[in-house]
PyMOL Python script that loads the backbone (N, CA, C, O; Angstrom):
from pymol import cmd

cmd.read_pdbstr("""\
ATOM      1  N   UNK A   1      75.282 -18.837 -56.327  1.00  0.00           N
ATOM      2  CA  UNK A   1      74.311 -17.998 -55.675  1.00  0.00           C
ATOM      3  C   UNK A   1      73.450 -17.258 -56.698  1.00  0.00           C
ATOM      4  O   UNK A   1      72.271 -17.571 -56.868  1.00  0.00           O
ATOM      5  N   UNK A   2      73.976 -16.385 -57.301  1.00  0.00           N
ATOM      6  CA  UNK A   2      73.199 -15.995 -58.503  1.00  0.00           C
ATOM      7  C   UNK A   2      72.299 -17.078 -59.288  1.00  0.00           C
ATOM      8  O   UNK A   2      71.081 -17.025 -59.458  1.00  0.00           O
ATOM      9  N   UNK A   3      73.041 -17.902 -59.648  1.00  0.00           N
ATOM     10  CA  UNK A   3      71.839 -18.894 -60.604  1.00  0.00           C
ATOM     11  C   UNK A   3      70.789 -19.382 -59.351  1.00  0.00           C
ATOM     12  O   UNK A   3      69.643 -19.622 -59.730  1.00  0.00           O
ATOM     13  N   UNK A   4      71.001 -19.512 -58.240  1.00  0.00           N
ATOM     14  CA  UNK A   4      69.879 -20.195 -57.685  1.00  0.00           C
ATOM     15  C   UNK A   4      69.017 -18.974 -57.238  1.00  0.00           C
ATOM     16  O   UNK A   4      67.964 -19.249 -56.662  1.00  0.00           O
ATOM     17  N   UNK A   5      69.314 -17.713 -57.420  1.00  0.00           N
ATOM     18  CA  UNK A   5      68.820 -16.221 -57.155  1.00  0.00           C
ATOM     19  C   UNK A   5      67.680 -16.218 -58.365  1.00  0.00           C
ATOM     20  O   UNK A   5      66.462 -16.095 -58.235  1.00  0.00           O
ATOM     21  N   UNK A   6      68.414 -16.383 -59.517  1.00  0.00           N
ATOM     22  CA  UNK A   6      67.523 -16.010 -61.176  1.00  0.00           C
ATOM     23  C   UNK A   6      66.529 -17.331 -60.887  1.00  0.00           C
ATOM     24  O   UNK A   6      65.325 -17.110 -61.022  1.00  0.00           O
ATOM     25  N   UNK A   7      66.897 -18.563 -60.535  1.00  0.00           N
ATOM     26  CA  UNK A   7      65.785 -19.732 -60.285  1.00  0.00           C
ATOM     27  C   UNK A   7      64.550 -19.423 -59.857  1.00  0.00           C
ATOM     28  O   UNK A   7      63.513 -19.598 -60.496  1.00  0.00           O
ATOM     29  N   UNK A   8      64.690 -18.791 -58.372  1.00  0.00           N
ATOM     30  CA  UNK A   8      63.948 -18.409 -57.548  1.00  0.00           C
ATOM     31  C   UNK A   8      63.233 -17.172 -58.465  1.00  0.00           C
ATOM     32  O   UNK A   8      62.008 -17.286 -58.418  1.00  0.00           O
ATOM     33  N   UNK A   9      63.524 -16.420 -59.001  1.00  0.00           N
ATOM     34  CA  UNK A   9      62.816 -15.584 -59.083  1.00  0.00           C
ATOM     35  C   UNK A   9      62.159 -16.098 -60.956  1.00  0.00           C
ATOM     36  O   UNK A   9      61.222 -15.398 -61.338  1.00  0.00           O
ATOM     37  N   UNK A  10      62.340 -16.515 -61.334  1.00  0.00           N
ATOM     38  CA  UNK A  10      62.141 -17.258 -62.479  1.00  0.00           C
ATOM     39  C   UNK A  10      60.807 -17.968 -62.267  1.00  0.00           C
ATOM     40  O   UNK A  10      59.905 -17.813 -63.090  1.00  0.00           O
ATOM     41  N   UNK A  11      60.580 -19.074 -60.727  1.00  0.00           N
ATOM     42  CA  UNK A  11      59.877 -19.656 -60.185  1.00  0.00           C
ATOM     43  C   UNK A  11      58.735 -18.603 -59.878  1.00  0.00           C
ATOM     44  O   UNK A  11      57.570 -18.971 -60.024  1.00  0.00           O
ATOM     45  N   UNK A  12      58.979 -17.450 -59.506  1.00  0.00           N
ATOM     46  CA  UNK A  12      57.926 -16.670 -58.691  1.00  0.00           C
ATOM     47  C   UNK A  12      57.067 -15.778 -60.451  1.00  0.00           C
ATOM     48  O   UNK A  12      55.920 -15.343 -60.552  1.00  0.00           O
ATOM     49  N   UNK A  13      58.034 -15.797 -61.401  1.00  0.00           N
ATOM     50  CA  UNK A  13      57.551 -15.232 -62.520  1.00  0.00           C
ATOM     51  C   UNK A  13      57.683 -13.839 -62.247  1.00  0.00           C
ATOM     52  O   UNK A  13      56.756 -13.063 -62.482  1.00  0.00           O
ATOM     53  N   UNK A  14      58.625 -13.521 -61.832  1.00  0.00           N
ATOM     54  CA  UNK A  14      59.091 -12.053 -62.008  1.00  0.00           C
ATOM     55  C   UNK A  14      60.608 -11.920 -62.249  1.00  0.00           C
ATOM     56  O   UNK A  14      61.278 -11.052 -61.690  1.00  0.00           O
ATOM     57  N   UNK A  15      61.309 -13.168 -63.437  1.00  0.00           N
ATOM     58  CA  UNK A  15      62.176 -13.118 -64.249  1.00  0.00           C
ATOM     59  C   UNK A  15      62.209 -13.676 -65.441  1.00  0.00           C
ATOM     60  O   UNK A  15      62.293 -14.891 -65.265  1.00  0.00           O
ATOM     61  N   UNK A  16      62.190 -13.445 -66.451  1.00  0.00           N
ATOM     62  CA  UNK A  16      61.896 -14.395 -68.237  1.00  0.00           C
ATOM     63  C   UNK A  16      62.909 -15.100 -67.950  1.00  0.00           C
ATOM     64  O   UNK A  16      63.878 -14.819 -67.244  1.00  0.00           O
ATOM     65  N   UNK A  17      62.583 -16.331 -68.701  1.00  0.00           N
ATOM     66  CA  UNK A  17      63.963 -17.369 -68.838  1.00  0.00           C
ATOM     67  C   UNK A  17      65.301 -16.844 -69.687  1.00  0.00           C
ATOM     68  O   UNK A  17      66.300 -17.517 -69.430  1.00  0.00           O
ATOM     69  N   UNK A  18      65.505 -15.793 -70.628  1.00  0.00           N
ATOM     70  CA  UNK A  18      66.203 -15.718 -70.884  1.00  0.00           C
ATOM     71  C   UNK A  18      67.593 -14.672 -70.093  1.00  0.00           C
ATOM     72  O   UNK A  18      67.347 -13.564 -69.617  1.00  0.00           O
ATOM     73  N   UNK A  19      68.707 -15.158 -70.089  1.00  0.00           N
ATOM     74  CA  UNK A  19      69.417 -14.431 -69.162  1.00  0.00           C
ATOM     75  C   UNK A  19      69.787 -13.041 -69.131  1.00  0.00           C
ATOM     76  O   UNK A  19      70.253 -12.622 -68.071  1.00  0.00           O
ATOM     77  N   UNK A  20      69.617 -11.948 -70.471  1.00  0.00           N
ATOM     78  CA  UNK A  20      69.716 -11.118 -70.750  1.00  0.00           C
ATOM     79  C   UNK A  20      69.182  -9.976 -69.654  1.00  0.00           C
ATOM     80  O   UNK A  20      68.269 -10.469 -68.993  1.00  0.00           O
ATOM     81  N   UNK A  21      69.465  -8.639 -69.270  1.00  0.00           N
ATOM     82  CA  UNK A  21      68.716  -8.012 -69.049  1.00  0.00           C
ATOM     83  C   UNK A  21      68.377  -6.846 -69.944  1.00  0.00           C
ATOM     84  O   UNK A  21      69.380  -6.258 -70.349  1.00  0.00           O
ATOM     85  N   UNK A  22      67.381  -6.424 -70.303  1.00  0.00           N
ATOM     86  CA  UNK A  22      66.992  -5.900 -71.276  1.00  0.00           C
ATOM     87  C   UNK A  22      66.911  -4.215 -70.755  1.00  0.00           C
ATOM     88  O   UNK A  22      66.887  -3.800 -69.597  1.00  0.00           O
ATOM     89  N   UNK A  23      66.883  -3.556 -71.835  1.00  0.00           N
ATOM     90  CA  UNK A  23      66.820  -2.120 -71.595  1.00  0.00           C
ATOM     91  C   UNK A  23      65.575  -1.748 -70.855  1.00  0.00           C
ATOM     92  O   UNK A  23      65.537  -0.942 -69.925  1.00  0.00           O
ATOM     93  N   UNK A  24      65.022  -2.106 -71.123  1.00  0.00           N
ATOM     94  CA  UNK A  24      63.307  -1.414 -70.717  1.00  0.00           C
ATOM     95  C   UNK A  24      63.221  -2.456 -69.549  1.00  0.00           C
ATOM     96  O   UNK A  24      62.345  -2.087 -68.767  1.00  0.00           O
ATOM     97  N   UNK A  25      63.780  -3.561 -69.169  1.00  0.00           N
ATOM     98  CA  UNK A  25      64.355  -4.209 -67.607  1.00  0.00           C
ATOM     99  C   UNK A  25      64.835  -3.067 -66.781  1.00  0.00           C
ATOM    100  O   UNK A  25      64.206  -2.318 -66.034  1.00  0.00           O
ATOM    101  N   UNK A  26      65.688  -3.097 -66.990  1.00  0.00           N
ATOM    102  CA  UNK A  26      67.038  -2.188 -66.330  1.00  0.00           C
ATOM    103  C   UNK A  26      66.378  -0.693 -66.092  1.00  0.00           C
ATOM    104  O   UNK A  26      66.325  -0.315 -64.922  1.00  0.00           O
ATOM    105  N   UNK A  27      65.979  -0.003 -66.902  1.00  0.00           N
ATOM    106  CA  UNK A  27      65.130   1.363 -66.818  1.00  0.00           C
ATOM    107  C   UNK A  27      64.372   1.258 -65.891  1.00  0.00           C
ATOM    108  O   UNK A  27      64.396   2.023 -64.927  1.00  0.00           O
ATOM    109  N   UNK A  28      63.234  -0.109 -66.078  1.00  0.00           N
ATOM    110  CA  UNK A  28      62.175  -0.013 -64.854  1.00  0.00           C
ATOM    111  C   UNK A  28      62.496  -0.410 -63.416  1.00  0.00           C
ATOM    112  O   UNK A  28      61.719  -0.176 -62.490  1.00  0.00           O
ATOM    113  N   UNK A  29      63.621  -0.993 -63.273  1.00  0.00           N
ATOM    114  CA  UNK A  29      64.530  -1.387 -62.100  1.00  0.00           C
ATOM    115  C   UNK A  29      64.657   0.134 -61.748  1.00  0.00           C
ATOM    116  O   UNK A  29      63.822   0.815 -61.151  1.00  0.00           O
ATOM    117  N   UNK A  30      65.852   0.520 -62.232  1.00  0.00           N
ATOM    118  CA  UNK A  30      66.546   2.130 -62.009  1.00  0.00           C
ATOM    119  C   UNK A  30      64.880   2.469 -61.458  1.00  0.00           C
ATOM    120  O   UNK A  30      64.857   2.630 -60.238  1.00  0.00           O
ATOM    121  N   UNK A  31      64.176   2.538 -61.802  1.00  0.00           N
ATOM    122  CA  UNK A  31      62.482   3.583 -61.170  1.00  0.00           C
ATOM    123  C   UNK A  31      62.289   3.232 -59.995  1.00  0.00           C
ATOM    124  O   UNK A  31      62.341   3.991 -59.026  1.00  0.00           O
ATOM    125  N   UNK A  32      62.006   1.842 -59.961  1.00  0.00           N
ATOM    126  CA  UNK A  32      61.616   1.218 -58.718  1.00  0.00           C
ATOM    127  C   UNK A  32      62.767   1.626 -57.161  1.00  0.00           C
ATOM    128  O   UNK A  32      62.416   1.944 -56.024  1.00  0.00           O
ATOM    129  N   UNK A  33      64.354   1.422 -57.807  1.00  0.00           N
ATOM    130  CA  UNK A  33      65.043   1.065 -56.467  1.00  0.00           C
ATOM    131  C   UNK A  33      65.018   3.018 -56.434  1.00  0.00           C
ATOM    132  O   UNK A  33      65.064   3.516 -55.309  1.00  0.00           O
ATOM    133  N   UNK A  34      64.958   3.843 -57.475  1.00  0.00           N
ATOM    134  CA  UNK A  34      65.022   5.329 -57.011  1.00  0.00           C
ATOM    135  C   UNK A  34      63.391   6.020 -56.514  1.00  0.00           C
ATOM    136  O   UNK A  34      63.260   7.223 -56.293  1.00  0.00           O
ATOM    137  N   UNK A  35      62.479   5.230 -56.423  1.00  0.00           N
ATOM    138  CA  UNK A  35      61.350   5.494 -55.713  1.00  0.00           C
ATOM    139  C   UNK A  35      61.816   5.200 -54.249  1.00  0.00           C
ATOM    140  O   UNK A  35      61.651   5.972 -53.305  1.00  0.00           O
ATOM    141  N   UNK A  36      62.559   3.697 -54.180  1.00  0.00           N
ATOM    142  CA  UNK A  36      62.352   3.336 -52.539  1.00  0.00           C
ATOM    143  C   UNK A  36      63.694   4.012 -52.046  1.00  0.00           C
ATOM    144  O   UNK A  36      63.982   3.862 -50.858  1.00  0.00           O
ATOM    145  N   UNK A  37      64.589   4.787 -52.908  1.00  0.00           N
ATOM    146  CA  UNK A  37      65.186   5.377 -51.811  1.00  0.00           C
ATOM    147  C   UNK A  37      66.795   4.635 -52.109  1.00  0.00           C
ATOM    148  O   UNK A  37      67.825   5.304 -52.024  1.00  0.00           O
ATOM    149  N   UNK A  38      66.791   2.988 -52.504  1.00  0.00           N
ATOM    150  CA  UNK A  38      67.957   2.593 -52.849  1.00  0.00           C
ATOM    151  C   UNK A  38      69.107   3.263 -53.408  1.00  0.00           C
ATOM    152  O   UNK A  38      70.226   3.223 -52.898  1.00  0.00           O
ATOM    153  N   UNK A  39      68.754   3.988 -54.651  1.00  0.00           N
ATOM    154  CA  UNK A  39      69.559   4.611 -55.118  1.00  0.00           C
ATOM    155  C   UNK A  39      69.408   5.955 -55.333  1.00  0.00           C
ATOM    156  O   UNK A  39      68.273   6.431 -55.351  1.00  0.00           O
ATOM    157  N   UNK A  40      70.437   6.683 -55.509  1.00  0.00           N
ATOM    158  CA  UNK A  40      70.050   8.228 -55.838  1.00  0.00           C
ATOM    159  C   UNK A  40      70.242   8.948 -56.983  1.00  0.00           C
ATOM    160  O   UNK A  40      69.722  10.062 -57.052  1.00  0.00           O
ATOM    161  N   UNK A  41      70.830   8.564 -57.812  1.00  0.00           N
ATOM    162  CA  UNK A  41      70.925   8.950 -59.511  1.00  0.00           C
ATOM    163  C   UNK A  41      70.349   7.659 -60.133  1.00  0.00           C
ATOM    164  O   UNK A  41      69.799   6.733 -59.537  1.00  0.00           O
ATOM    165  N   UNK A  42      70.632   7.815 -61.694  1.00  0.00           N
ATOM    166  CA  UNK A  42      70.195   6.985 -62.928  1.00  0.00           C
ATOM    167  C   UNK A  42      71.932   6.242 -63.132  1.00  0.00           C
ATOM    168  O   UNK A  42      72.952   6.930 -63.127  1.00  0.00           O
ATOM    169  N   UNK A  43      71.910   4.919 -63.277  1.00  0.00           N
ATOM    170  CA  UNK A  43      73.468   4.549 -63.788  1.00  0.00           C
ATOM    171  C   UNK A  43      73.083   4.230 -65.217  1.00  0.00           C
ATOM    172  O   UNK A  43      71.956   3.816 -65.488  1.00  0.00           O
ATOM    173  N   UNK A  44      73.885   4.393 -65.997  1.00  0.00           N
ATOM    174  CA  UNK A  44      73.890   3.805 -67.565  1.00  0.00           C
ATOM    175  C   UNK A  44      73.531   2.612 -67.942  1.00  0.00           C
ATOM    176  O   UNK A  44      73.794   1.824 -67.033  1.00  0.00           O
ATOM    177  N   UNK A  45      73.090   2.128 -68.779  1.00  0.00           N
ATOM    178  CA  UNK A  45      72.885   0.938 -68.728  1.00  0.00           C
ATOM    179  C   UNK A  45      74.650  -0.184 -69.063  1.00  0.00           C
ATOM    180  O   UNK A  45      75.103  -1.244 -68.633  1.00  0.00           O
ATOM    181  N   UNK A  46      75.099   0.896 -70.062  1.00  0.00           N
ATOM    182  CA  UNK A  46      76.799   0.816 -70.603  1.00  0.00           C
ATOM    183  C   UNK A  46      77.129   0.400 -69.808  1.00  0.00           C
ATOM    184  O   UNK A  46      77.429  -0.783 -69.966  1.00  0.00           O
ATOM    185  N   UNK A  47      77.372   1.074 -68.151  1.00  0.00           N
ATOM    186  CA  UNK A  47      77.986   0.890 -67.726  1.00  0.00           C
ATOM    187  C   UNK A  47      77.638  -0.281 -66.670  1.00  0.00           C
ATOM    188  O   UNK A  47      78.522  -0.873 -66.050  1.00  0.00           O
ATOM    189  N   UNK A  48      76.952  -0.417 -66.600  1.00  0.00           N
ATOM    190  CA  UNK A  48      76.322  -1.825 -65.794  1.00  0.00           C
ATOM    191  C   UNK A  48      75.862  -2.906 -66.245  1.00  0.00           C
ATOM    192  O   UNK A  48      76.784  -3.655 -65.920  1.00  0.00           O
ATOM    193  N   UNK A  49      75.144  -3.531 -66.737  1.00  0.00           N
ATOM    194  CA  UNK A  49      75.341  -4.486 -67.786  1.00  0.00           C
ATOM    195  C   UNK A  49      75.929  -4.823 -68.824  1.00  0.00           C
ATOM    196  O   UNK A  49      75.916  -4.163 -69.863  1.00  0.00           O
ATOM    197  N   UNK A  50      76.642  -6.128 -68.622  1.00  0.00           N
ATOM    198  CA  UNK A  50      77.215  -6.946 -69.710  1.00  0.00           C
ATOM    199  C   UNK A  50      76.697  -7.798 -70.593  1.00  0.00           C
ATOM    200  O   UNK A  50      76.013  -8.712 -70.135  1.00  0.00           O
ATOM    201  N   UNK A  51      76.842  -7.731 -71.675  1.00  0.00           N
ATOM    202  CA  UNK A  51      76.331  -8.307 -72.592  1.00  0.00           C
ATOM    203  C   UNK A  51      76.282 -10.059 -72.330  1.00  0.00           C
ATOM    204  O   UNK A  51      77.450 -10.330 -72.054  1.00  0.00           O
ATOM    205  N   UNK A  52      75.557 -11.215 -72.296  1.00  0.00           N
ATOM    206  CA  UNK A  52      75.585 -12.320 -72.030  1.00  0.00           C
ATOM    207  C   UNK A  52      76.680 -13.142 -73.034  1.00  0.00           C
ATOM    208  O   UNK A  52      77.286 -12.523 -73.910  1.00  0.00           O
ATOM    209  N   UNK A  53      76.828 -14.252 -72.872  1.00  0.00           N
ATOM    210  CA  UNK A  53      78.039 -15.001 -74.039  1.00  0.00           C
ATOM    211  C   UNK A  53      77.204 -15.107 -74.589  1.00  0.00           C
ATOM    212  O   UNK A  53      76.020 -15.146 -74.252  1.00  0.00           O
ATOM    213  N   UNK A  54      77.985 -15.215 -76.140  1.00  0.00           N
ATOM    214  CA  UNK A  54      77.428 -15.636 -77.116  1.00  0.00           C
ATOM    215  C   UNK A  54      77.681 -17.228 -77.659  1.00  0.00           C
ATOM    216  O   UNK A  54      77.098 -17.637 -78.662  1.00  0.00           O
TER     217      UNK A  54
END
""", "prot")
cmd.dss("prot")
cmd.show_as("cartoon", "prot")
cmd.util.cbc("prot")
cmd.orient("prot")
């Protein structure tokens, strides 16, 4: 589900091919879902993203 999730949105060009999510990703996410209301604090990035394999 996920990989055909990152496809799709890969396809639409509102995901880079690489699988990482990046800090300044994740920050501008956190803005967006605490504008619409999704969320109500800031989460860490620490604590929510994992680093991809190496």
């Amino acid at each position: 589900m996920l990989t055909s999730t990152i496809a799709y949105y890969q396809k639409l060009g509102c995901w880079t091919p690489h699988v990482e999510i990046t800090r300044p990703a994740f920050e501008t996410t956190l803005d967006v879902f605490l504008h619409r209301g999704v969320i109500t604090k800031r989460h860490r990035y620490e604590d929510v993203v994992a680093a991809p394999p190496a």
